[in-house]
N, C-alpha and C positions, 0 to 999 in steps of 0.2 A: 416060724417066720411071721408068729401074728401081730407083728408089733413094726414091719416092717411092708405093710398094707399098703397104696395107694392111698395118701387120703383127700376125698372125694371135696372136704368141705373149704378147699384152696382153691379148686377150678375156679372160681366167680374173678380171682386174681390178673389170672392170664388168658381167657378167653378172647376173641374178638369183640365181642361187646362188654369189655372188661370195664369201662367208666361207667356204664347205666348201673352194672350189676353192684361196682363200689360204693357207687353213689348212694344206692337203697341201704347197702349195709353200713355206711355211714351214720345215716339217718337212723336206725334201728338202733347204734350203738350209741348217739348221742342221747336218743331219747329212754334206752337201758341205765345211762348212767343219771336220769332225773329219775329213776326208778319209776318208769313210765315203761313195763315190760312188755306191753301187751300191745299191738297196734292194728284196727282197721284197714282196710285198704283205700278207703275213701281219705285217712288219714294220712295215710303213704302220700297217697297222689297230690293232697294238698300242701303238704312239705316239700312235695320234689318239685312242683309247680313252680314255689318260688326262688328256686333259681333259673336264671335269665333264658339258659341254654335249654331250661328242658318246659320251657312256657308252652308250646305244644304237646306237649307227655299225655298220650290219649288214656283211658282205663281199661281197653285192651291188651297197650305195650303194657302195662304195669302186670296186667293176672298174668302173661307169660311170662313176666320177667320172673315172679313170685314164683311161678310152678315153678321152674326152672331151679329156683334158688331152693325150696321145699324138696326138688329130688335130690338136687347137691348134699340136703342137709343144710343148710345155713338157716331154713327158717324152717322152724314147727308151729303149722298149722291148727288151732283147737276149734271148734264147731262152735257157735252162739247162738246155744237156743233160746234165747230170752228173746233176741230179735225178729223173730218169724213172725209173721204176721198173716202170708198167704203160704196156699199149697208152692207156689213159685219160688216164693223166698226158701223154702223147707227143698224143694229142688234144686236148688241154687247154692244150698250151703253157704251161710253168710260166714266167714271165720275172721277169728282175731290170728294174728300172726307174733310171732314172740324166736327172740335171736336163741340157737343149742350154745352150748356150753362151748365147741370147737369154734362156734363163729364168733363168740364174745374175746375169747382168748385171741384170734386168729388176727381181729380186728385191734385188738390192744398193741398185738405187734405192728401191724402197720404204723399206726400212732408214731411206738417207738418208732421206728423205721424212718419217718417222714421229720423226726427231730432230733435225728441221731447227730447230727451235726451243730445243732444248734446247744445240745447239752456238751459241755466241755466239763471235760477232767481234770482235776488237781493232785498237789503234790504236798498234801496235807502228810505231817508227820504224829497226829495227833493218834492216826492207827496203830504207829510203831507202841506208843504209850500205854496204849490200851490192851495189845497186847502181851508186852512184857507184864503188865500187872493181871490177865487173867491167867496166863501159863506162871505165872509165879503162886496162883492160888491152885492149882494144880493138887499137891498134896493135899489141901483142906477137905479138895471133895471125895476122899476116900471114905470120909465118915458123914459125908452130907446127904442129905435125904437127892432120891431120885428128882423131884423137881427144881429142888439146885439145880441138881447135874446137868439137865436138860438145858438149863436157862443159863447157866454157866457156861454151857459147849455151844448153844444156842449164839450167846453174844460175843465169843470166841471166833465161829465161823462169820458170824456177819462181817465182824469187823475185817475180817483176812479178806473175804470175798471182797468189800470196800477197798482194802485196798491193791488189791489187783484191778481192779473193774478202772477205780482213779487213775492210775498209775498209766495202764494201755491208753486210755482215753487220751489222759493228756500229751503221750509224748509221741503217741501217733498222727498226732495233727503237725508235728513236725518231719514229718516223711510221707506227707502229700503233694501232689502239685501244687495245690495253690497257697499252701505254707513255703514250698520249697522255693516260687516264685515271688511269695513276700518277702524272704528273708535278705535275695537277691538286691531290693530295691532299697530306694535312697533314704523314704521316709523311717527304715527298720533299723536305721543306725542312731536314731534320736533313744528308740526303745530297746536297744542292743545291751545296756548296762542293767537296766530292771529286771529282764531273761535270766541274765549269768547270774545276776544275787539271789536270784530264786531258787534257779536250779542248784547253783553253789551249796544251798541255806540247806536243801534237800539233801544233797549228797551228803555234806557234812554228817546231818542226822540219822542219815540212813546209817551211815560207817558206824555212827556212836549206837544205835539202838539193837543194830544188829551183830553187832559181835556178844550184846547183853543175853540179848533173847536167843542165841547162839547156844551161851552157856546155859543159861535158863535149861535149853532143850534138853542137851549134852546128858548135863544132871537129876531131869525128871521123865526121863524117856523110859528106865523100867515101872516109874511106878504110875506112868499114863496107859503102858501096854498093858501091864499085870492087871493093875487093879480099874484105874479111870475110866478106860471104855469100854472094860465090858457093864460097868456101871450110866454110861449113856447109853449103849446098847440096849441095856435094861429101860431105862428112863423112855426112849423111846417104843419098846414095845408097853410101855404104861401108858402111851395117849391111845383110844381107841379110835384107828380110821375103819369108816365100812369097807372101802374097798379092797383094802388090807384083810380083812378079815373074812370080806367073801373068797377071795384066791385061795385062801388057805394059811398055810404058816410064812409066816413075814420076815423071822425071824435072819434067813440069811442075805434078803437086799437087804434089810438096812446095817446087819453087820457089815456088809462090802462097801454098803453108804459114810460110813462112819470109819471105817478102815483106808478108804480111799483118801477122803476129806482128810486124814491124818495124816498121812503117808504125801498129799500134797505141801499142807504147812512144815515138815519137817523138809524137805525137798525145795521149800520157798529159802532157807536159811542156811541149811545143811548140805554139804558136799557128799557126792557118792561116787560109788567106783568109776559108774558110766558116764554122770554129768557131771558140771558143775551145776553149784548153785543158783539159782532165781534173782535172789541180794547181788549176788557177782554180777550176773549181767546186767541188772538192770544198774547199779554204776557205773558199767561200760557205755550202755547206752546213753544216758545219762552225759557222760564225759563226752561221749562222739559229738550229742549237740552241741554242746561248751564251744568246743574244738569248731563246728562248722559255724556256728553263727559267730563265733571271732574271724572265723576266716573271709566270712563273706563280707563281715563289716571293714575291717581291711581293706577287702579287694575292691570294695565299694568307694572307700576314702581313696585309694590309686586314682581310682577313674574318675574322682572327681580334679584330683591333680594335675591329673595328665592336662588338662585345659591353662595350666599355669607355665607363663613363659620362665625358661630359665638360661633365658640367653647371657644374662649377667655370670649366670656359674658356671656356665660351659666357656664365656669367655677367660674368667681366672683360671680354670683348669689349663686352657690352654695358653695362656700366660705361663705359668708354672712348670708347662710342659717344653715350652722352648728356654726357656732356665735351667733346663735339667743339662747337668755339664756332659754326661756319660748315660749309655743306655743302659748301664744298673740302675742309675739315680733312673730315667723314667720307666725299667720295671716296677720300681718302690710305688713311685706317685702311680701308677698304673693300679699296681695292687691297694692302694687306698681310698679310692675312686670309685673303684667299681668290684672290689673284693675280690675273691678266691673267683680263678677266670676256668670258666671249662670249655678245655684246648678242641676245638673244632678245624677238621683239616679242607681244605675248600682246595677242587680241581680245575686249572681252568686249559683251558687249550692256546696260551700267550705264548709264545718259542721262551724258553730261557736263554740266557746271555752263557750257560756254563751247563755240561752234559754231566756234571758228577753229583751224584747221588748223593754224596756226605756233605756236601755244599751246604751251611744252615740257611736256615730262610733271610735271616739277619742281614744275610751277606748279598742279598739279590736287590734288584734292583726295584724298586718298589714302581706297579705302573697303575694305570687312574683308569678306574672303569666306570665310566657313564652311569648314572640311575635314570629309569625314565618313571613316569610318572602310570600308574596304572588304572587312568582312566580311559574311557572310550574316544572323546572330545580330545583328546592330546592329538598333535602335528608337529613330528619335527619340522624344526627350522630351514629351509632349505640354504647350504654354503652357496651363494653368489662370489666367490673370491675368485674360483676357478682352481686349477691344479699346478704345483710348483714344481718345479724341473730338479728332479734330484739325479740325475746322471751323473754328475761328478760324484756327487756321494756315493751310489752302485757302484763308478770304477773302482774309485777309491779304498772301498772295501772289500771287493774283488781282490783287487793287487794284492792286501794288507794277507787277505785269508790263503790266496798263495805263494805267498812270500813266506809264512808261516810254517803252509806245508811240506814247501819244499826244503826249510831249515830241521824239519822233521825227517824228512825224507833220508835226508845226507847222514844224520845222525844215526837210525835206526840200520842205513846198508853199514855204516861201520862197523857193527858188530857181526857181517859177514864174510868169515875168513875160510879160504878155501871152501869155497861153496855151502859150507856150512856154519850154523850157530848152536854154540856150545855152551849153553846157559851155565852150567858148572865150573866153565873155564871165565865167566868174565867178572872180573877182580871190580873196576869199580863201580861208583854209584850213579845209576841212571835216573832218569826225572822221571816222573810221575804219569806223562804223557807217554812215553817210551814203554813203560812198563805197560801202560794200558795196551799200546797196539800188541806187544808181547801175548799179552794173554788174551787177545781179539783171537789172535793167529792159532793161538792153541784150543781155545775154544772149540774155531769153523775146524781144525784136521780132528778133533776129536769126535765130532757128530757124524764122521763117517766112517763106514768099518775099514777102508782103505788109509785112514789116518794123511787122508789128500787134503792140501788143500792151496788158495790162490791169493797172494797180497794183493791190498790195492793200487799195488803198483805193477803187478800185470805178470809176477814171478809165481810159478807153481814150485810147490814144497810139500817133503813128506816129512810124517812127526814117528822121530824116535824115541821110546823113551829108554832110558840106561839106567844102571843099577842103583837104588839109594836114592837116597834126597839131595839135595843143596838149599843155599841158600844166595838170597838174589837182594843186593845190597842197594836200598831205593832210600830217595831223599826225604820219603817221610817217616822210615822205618825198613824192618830186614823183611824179606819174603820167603817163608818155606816151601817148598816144592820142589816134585820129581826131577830127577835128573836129562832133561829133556833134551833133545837132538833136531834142530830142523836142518834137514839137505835139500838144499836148492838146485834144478834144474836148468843145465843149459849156465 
């Protein structure tokens, strides 16, 4: 687990006093890269001075800050005896101070880090190029000296590395917030067609170069395995590293090094059992922006419409619309208007004019439902008309509805003979209403185990049923069913 340590020389990052501590190694790192390795502390203090915020920076804060940063590791401290003068100065240890190796590194990252945004990636196809023509030289370095091979696999992996590193970069900045919120807006449809030909231009060349270097692979895969990399393998244990060489034998990281690196570029091209390939997805990915930044430009140009009257087209529509001679003719103009329609069914609690089920909607009575408006500031109108006297209409409708029932009434006792009704025995055809109270009746005696039950006309009745079916001859068609018995009471 030694490589999996705590490492101590990050603390100056995240501390509480994390700006004083960055701010020193700042300064350290910019004056490392004038190859100005070495620094005083009187030197420190006058650099850091001149920023605004740290014009009081006593030479106290600064030696703890240093100690601090010296036990971290960040700075190595070396002794200057040239500058002694007194036994005090020699007590005092005057030192120059100079950045390790982890804080020069540590510091380069932040760099990156702090411009990671502002370096943007492309979608250069110039890599695809470069690499069909090194894996096309492939064979050659069977017989080429180790330093070939080195600078051959060398300028192989950079190029690949390039273009993966290009590749994420670029098309990640399309699945950020504030990409996601440019794309959305009005001024990204001016630049909506320079996008798509780019990435278009990309795809294109991606499809053409990788199905080449596909083959390429396909075809030079044994004699990369066989022979080629155990000949970089070699090449690279020919450059001499110290640190390599203090460990001991080198020899199996960099075969896993070199074995991996492999096993990724064929894996960027090539399909396998578990995945697909790298090429694949990254045209999918690819196609998804296409796909979204059309959509958004689109749905951008909508709303900017939507502020356009089109009172003039909705009036010819409905011009056309009462031209229509039949409501096939305005299905048709319906369907041309406003295309393939998706049938939504809307409930409302209005009484219908008609209790039957199969009734089509076509056939009802169409009735006018208010919109109001859904602001806060809205006040209906209040009616000052007053209330109109419909009592004549209530009687009149009254009467109509039993004058009706009672034509129902007369009809329905006719078909009781001798206390009984004999659904098997009646020969003609009854209407539609008839039949419904019919089977009203058979219904309410069948829901109880007594087979009891009450018209609403105030007669108790028991339900027989008899052997076999019949049938029951009604004016929109025949009716099958049991051979039923009601006896009436009294």
């Amino acid at each position: 687990m030694e490589h999996f340590d705590p490492i101590n020389e990050t603390s100056y990052l995240s501390v509480p006093n994390a700006p004083t501590y960055r701010k020193i190694m700042r300064l350290f790192y910019r004056e490392y890269e004038k190859m100005h390795f070495q620094l005083y502390k009187e030197d420190i203090l006058e650099l850091i001075r001149q920023e605004e915020e740290f014009s009081d920076y006593t030479m106290e804060q600064l030696m703890q800050d240093l100690d601090q940063l010296v036990k971290w590791k960040n700075l190595t401290p070396i002794q200057d005896p040239g500058r002694v003068y007194t036994i005090a100065d020699y007590k005092n240890k005057q030192y120059r101070y100079t950045m390790s190796e982890y804080a020069v590194e540590i510091e380069r990252l932040t760099v990156r880090l702090e411009n990671i945004f502002i370096e943007s990636g492309n979608l250069s196809t110039n890599f695809f190029v470069r690499l069909e023509k090194s894996l096309s030289d492939a064979p050659l370095m069977e017989h080429a000296s180790l330093k070939e091979v080195n600078e051959w696999w060398s300028l192989l992996q950079e190029d690949f590395k390039r273009l993966n590193q290009n590749y994420q970069d670029y098309l990640r900045d399309f699945y950020s917030g504030k990409t996601d919120h440019l794309m959305k807006s009005v001024e990204f449809v001016i630049h909506k067609d320079k996008f798509i030909k780019y990435l278009t231009d990309f795809v294109q060349e991606l499809q053409h170069h990788s199905k080449r270097i596909e083959q390429i692979l396909v075809k030079f895969i044994p004699v990369m395995e066989d022979t080629v990399l155990e000949k970089v393998v070699q090449s690279e244990l020919d450059i001499p590293h110290a640190l390599l060489e203090i460990h001991g034998n080198a020899e199996p990281s960099i075969r896993e090094n070199v074995m991996g690196k492999w096993t990724s570029l064929k894996s960027w091209f090539l399909d396998t059992t578990e995945h697909e390939c790298e090429c694949k997805k990254v045209l999918k990915i690819t196609n998804d922006v296409i796909r979204s930044i059309i959509r958004n430009a689109a749905l951008i140009v909508q709303i900017q419409n939507w502020g356009i009257s089109r009172k003039d087209d909705y009036r010819k529509f409905l011009e056309l619309f009462l031209k229509c001679e039949n409501l096939d003719e305005a299905h048709r103009l319906s369907a041309h208007v406003f295309g393939i329609q998706k049938i939504e069914h809307f409930k409302i609690h209005e009484p219908r004019e008609e209790d039957n089920i199969n009734q089509s909607v076509y056939e009802e009575v169409p009735d006018e439902i208010q919109l109001k408006p859904h602001t806060r500031n809205y006040r209906e109108k209040k009616d000052r008309r007053g209330f109109t006297d419909k009592s004549l209409e209530k009687m009149l409708q009254r009467q109509s509805y039993l004058k009706r029932a009672e034509q129902q009434r007369e009809i329905v006792l006719q078909y009781i003979k001798d206390g009984q009704i004999v659904f098997s025995e009646i020969e003609g055809v009854i209407s539609e209403a008839t039949r419904t109270i019919f089977l009203q009746w058979i219904a309410q005696a069948n829901m109880n185990s007594e087979k009891m039950g009450r018209t609403e006309y105030g007669q108790e009745y028991r339900l027989i049923r008899g052997e076999g079916s019949c049938v029951l001859k009604c004016e929109d068609g025949d009716l099958k069913m049991p051979s039923y018995i009601m006896e009436f009471k009294g």
